[in-house]
N, C-alpha and C positions, 0 to 999 in steps of 0.2 A: 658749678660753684653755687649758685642759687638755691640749690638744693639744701645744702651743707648749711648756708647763711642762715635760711626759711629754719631749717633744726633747729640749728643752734638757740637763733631768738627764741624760738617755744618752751627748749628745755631751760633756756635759762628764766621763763615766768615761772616755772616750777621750782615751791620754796622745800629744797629740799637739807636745809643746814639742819644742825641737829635737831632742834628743839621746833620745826619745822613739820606742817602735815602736808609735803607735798611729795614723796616720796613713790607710794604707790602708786598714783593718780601717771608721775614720770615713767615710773617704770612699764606702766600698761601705753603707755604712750608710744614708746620706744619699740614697744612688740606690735603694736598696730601697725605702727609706719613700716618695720620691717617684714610683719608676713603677708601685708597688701604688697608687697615686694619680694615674695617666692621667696624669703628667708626662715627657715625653721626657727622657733623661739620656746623656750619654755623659762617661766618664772617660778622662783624659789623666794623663799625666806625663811629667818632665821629668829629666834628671841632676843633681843637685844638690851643694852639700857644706853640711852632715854628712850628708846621706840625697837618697835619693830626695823627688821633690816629686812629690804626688797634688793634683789639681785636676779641677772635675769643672762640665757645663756642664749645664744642666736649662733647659726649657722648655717652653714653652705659645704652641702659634701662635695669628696673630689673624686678623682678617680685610684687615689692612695687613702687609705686612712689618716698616714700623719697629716697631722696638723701643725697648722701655727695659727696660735690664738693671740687677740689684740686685746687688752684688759683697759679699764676706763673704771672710775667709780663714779657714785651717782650722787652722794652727799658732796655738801661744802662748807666750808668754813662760815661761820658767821657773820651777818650785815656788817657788824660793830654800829659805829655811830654814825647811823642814817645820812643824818642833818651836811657830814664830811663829805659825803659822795656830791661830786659835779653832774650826775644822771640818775634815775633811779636805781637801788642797788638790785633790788628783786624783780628787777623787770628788763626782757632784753631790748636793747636800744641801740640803734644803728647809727652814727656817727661819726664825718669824718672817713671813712671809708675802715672804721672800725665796728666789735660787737662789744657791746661794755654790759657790764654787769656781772653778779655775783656767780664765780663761777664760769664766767669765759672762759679761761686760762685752766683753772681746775676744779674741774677734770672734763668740763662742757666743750669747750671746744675740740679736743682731741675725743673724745665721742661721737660726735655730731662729723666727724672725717672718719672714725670707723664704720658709720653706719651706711656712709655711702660706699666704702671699700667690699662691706659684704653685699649690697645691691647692687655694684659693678660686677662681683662677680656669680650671685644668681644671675644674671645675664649672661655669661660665656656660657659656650658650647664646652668651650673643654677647660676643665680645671685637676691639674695634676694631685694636687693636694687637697685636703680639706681645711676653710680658713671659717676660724669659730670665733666669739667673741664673748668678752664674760664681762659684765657689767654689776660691779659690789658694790655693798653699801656702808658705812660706818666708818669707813678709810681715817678720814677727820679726826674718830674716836679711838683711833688704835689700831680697829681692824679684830682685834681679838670678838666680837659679837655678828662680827661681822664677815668677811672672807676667812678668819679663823674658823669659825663654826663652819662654814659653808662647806669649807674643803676637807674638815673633819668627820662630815655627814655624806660628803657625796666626792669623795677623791677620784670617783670614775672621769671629775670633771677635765680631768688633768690627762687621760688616758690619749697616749700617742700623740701628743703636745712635743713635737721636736724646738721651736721657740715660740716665745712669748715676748712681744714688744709690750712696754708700761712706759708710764710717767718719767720722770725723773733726768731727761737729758734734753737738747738741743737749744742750749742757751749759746748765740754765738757774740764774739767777742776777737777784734782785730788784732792778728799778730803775724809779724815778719811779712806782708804784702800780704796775708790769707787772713779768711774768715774762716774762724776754729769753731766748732759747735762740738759741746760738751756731748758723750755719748756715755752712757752709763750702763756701767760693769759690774755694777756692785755698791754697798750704801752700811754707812755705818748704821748700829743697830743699841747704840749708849748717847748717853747725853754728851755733849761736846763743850767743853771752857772753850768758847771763843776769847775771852779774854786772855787765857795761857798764855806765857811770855812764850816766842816763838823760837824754837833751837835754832842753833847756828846751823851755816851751810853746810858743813862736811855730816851733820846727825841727818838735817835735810835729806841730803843729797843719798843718802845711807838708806830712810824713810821709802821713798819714792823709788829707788833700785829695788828695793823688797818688791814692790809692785809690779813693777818690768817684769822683774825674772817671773813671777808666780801668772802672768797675763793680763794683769788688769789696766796695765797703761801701758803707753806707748812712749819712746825715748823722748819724744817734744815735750813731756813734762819737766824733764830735766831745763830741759832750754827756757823751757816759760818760765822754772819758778826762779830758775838763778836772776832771771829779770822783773819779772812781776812787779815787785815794788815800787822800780822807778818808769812802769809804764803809764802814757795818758790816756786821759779818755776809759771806755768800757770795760774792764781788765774781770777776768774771774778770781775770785773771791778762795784762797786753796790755804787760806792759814787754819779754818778750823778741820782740816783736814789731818794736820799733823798731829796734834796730841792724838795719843793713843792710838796711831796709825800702825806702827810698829807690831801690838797685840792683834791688831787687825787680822794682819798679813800673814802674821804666826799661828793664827788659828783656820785661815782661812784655806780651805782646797783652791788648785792651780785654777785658772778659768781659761776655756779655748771662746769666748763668747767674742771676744775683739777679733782674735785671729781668723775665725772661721767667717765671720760676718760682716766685718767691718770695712772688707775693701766694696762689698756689695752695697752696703749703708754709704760710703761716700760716694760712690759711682753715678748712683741715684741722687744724689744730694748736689755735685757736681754737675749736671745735667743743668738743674735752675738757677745754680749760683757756681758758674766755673771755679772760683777762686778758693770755695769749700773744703775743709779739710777737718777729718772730726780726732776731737781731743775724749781720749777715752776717761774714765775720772769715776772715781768713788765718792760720792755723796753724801754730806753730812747729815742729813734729816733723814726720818722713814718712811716708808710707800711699802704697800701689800706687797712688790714686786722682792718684797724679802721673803715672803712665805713661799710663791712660786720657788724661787731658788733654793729654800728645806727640804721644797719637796722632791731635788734635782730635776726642775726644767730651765734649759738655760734661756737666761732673759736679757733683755735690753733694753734701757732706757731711753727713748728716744720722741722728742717731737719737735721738730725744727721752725724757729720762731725767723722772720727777718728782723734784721740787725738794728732796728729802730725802736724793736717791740719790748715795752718795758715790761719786767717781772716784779713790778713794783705793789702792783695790786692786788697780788694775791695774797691773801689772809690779810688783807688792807681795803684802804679805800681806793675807790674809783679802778677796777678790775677791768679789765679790755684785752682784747684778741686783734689784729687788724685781718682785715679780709686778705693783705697777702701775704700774710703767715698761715693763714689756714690754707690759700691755694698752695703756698711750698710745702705743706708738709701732705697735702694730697696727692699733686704730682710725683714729690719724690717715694712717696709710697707707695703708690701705682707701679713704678719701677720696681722696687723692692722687692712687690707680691711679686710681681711677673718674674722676676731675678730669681728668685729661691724656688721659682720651679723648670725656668727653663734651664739654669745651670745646676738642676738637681741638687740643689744644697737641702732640701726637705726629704 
């Protein structure tokens, strides 16, 4: 875990938000620390606007070609207003038995855990698969200058990519004696009225069955959202989910990405939090991890936060990670790796 901490705080001194020149400097950073560690790397970029876009690919052969690649980007969202942060925003700060600053949460600290995933496994002797990592830049901006171009110029990057874990899930949230962590199957790709007055339950209930039958959730959505409203405490947030869910669904190909992976992803997850139970769910904001899925590789959202760890700071003030959210979502990903090859799911 020291390892991981030491990262993290470095990449987060590196200002890498838009309008930021620290980008390059991160990304050469990233390849140092990984091929003084027997991991293959090679850096790319793309033309962008407001800057150049740095992206960078690392790897670890196996003794299969397929892969599974672990995607991370390297930009972030803006300081905003300095003065509002309780720590400095552009600087990593260690606190509390947290890492604060810009960028903890996205997309530094789930980087800073796959860097050590692929220097755990340039260590094995034996590795069934090959586990790659691809680190883009411009995410923030759209992604079109950024992982758009990249994957346009060089689709090789994608070749024998069986999964790809990304961003976008492991927020948990108490229900019925479990702790549910959101796992993500999929992400709307239009703006969303959250204020939309919300339909009744039978159009609900209607909504969320499209989902079931086609794979993308799992029957507990039914149960959470008939309650939702009148639950206390940390509850997931599934109203802007509805409008325009229905067009979703109707356009959408079936998805095996829950059924095929998802008893492996709780199994692992259960290890450090028995009570763990992941709630599969479609996302209302966008992540690059829409482009992987154009290009048919199936993906998953996933980084497992402990249950105290606020997602309040992100594109906000006072941004933070706690150190035992980063050891869950290392642990159970160590399982994971190891899962998808000993039970040959790669």
């Amino acid at each position: 875990m020291d390892e991981i901490v030491a990262w993290l705080l470095r990449l987060i001194d590196f200002d890498t938000t838009v309008g930021g020149s620290g980008a390059e400097e991160c990304a050469r950073f990233i390849r140092r620390e990984l091929s003084a560690r027997n991991v293959r790397t090679r850096l790319y970029t793309t033309e962008g606007a407001p800057r150049r876009a740095y992206h960078l690919l690392a790897e670890v052969p196996g003794e299969r070609r397929e892969t599974v690649m672990l995607h991370a980007h390297l930009d972030t969202a803006g300081f905003g207003a300095r003065d509002a942060w309780r720590f400095p925003a552009d600087r990593g700060t260690r606190r509390h038995g947290c890492i604060c600053g810009r960028g903890a949460i996205d997309c530094k600290g789930p980087l800073a855990v796959w860097m050590k995933l692929l220097t755990d496994a340039a260590r094995r002797k034996e590795r069934p698969y090959t586990l790659r990592l691809l680190v883009s830049d411009l995410e923030e901006e759209g992604g079109d200058d950024g992982l758009g171009r990249l994957l346009t110029r060089h689709p090789e990057l994608l070749s024998d990519v069986k999964l790809l874990i990304g961003e976008g899930g492991g927020f948990p949230f108490p229900f019925e004696g479990n702790v549910y962590y959101t796992f993500q199957t999929g992400e709307r790709e239009t703006a969303v009225d959250v204020g939309a007055e919300e339909p009744g339950w039978d159009r609900i209930a209607q909504i969320l069955s499209m989902g079931i039958e086609k794979g993308y959730y799992s029957r507990e959505i039914l149960d959470y959202a008939a309650r939702a409203a009148s639950l206390p405490g940390r509850r997931l947030d599934i109203r802007p989910l509805y409008e325009g869910m229905d067009a979703f669904f109707g356009n959408a190909a079936p998805s095996d990405v829950r059924s095929r992976f998802g008893r492996l992803f709780e199994a692992a997850l259960r290890a450090e939090v028995p009570d763990a139970r992941l709630m599969p769910c479609i996302t209302p904001g966008m992540s690059d991890n829409r482009r992987f899925r154009k290009a048919g590789v199936p993906v998953v959202g996933f980084f497992p936060l402990e249950l105290k760890n606020s997602l309040g700071g992100i594109h906000g003030t006072d941004e933070y990670i706690s150190e035992a959210s980063l050891a869950l979502a290392y642990h159970s990903f160590s399982r994971v790796i190891e899962g998808l090859g000993t039970e040959q799911m790669i």
